[in-house]
MARVEXDO-382687 format. One record per residue (C-alpha): residue number from 1; x, y, z. Coordinates in steps of 0.001 Angstrom, whole numbers, padded with zeros to 6 digits. Last residue first. Layout:
MARVEXDO-382687
SITE  seq       px       py       pz
SITE  NUM        X        Y        Z
...
This chain:
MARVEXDO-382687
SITE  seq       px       py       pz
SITE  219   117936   077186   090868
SITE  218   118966   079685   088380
SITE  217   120792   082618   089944
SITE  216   119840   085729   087536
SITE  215   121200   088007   085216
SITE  214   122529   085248   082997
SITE  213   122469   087748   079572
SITE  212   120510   084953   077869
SITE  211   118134   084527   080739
SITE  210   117545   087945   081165
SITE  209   117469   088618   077194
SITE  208   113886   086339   077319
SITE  207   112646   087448   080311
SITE  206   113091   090939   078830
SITE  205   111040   090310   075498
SITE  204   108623   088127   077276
SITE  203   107873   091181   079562
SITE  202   108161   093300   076501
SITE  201   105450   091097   074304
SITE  200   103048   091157   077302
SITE  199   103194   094738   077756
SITE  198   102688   095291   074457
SITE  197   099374   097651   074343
SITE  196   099519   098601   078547
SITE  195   095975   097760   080230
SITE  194   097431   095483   082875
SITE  193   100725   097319   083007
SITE  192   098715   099886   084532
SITE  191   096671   097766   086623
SITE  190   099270   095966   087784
SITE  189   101432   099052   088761
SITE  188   098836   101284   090382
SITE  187   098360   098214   092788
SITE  186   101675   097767   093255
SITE  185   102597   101442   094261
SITE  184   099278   101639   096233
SITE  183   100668   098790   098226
SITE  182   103970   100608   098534
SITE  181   102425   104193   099724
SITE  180   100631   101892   102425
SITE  179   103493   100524   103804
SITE  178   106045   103782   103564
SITE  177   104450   104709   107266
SITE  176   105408   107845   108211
SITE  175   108534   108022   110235
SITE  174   108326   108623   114559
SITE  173   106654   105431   114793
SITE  172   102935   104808   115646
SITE  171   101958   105469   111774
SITE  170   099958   107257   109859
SITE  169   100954   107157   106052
SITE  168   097095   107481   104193
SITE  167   097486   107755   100514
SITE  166   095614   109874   098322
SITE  165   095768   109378   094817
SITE  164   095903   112765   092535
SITE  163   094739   113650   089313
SITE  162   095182   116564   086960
SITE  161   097126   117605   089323
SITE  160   097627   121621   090464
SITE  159   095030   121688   093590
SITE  158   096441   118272   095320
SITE  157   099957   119544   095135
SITE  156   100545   121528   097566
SITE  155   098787   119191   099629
SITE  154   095380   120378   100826
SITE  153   093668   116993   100067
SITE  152   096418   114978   102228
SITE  151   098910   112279   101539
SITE  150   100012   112272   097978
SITE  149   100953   110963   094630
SITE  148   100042   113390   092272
SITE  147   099271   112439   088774
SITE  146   100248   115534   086482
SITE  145   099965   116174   082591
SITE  144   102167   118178   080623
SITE  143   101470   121633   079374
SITE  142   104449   123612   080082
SITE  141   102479   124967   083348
SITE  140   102129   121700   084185
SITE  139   105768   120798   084061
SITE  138   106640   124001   085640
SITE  137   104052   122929   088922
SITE  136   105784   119603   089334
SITE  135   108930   120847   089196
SITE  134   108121   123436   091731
SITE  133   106323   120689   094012
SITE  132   109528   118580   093619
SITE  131   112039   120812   094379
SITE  130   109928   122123   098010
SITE  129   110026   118795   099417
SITE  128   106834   118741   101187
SITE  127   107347   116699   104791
SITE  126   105157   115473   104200
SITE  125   104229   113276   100921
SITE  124   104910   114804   097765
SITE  123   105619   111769   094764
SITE  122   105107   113024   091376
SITE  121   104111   110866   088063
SITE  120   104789   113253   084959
SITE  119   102615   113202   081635
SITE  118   103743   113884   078405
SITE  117   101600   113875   075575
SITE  116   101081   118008   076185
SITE  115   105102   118221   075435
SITE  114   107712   118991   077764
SITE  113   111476   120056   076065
SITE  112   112983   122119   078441
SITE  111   111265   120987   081733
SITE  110   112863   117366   081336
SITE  109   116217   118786   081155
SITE  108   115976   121377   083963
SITE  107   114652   117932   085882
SITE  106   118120   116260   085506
SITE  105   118259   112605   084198
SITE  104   121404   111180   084553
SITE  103   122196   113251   087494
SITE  102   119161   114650   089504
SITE  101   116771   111365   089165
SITE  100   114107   112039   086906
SITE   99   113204   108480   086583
SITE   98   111920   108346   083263
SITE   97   109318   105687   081304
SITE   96   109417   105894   077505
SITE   95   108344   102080   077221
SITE   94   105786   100323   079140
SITE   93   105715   097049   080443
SITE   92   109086   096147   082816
SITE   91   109622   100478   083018
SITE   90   106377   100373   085073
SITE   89   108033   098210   087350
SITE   88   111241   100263   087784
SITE   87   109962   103705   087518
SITE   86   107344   102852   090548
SITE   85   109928   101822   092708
SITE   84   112624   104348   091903
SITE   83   109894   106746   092518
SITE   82   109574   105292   095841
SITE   81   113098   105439   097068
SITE   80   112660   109300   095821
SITE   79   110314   110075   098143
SITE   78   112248   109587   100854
SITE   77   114318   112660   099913
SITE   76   112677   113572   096426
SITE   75   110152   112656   093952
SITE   74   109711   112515   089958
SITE   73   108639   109867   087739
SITE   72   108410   111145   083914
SITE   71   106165   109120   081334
SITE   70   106321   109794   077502
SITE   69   103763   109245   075034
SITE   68   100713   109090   077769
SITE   67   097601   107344   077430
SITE   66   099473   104203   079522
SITE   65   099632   106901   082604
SITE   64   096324   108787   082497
SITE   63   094718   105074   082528
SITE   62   096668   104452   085657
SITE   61   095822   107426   087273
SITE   60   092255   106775   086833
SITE   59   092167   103012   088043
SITE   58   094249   104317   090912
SITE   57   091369   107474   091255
SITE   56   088702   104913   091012
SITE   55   087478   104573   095175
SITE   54   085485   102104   096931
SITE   53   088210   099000   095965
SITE   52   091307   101265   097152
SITE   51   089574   102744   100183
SITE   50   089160   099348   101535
SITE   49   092858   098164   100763
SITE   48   093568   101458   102164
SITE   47   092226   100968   105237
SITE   46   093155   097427   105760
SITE   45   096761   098818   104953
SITE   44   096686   101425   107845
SITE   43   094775   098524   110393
SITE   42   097612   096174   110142
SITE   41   100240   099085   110475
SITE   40   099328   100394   113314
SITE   39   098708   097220   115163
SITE   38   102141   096338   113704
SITE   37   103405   099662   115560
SITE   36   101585   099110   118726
SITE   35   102631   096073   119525
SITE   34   106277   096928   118738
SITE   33   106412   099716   120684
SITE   32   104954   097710   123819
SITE   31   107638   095147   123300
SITE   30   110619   096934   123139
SITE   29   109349   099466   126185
SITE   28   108519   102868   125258
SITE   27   109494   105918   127839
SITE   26   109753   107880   124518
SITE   25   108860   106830   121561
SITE   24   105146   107925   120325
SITE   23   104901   111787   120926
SITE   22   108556   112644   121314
SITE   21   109428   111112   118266
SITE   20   106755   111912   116129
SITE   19   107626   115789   117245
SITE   18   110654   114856   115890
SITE   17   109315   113466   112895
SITE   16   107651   116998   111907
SITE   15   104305   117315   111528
SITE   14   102760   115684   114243
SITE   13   099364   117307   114003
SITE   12   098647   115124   111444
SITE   11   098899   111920   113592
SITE   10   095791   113195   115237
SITE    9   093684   114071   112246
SITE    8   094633   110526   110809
SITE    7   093410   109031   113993
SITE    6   090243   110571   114180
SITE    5   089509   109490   110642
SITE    4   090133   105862   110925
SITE    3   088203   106082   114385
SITE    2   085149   107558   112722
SITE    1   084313   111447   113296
């Protein structure tokens, strides 16, 4: 067992952040915890960096995502922040892209009307939110496509998408680690706006009402 993959094993076995807690906090100093954390974190994102350029499933997910007619992003809790994320710059290039956010957009909605052009984008990292594997799993059953955004091969959702990047959130604090998920965010982002027919024109289309609507401080 590598290093990489001893320490994933070990930081799976604290499933719960308060087990994190105990683990990794206590009897800390300041300075100690903060070593160890950016040490943490340095070699997390060098890992996925490497992972990223050995593996295709971004490259995949991304082509699954411009295919599509309609796009619907979907995660909760913490997960949600990074839904928002992904909505937001995909939403810059591509058009028909959803947040499913509980109010405005409401996932009964969404499962109502799903067609097999559709294709939903779902966050479920641990712990698994139980509302988003379910809407996940109705959305497929209606016939929609699924990209799963996830942390470990027997996720609940790793064995219902039609694809599914793996992202490792190890960390030395008592949270997973949102740095990795973000860099896989970006990376999924470029290349899918990267590929996107008009992207160009709406990116010129939205600087251009930006600077007309004075959204912006202007140096």
């Amino acid at each position: 067992m590598s290093e990489a993959e001893d320490r994933q094993a070990r930081n799976r076995e604290l499933a719960s952040p308060h087990q994190r807690y105990d683990a990794r906090l206590q009897r800390r100093s300041s300075t100690l915890l903060q070593q160890r954390v950016v040490e943490q974190e340095r070699a997390s994102i060098t890992e996925a960096l490497d992972l990223i350029l050995a593996d295709d499933s971004i490259a995949q997910a991304a082509a699954r995502i411009v295919a599509a007619r309609r796009r619907f992003i979907v995660g909760s809790s913490k997960s949600f922040s990074y839904a928002s994320l992904l909505a937001f710059d995909l939403s810059a290039a591509l058009s028909h892209v959803t947040l499913i956010d509980g109010t405005v957009v409401r996932s009964v909605d969404v499962l109502a009307d799903v067609r097999s052009s559709d294709l939903m984008v779902a966050f479920s990292l641990r712990r698994y939110r139980r509302d988003t594997v379910e809407v996940a799993r109705r959305f497929v059953e209606a016939g929609g496509e699924l990209v799963a955004i996830t942390d470990f091969d027997d996720a609940p959702l790793a064995g219902l998408a039609h694809q599914c990047i793996y992202v490792a959130t190890g960390s030395a604090s008592y949270v997973d680690s949102p740095t990795v998920v973000a860099s896989v965010l970006h990376v999924l982002a470029t290349l899918t706006t990267a590929s996107a027919k008009g992207a160009r024109r709406r990116l010129g289309e939205r600087d251009r009402l930006n600077t007309e609507l004075g959204l912006y401080v202007v140096d």
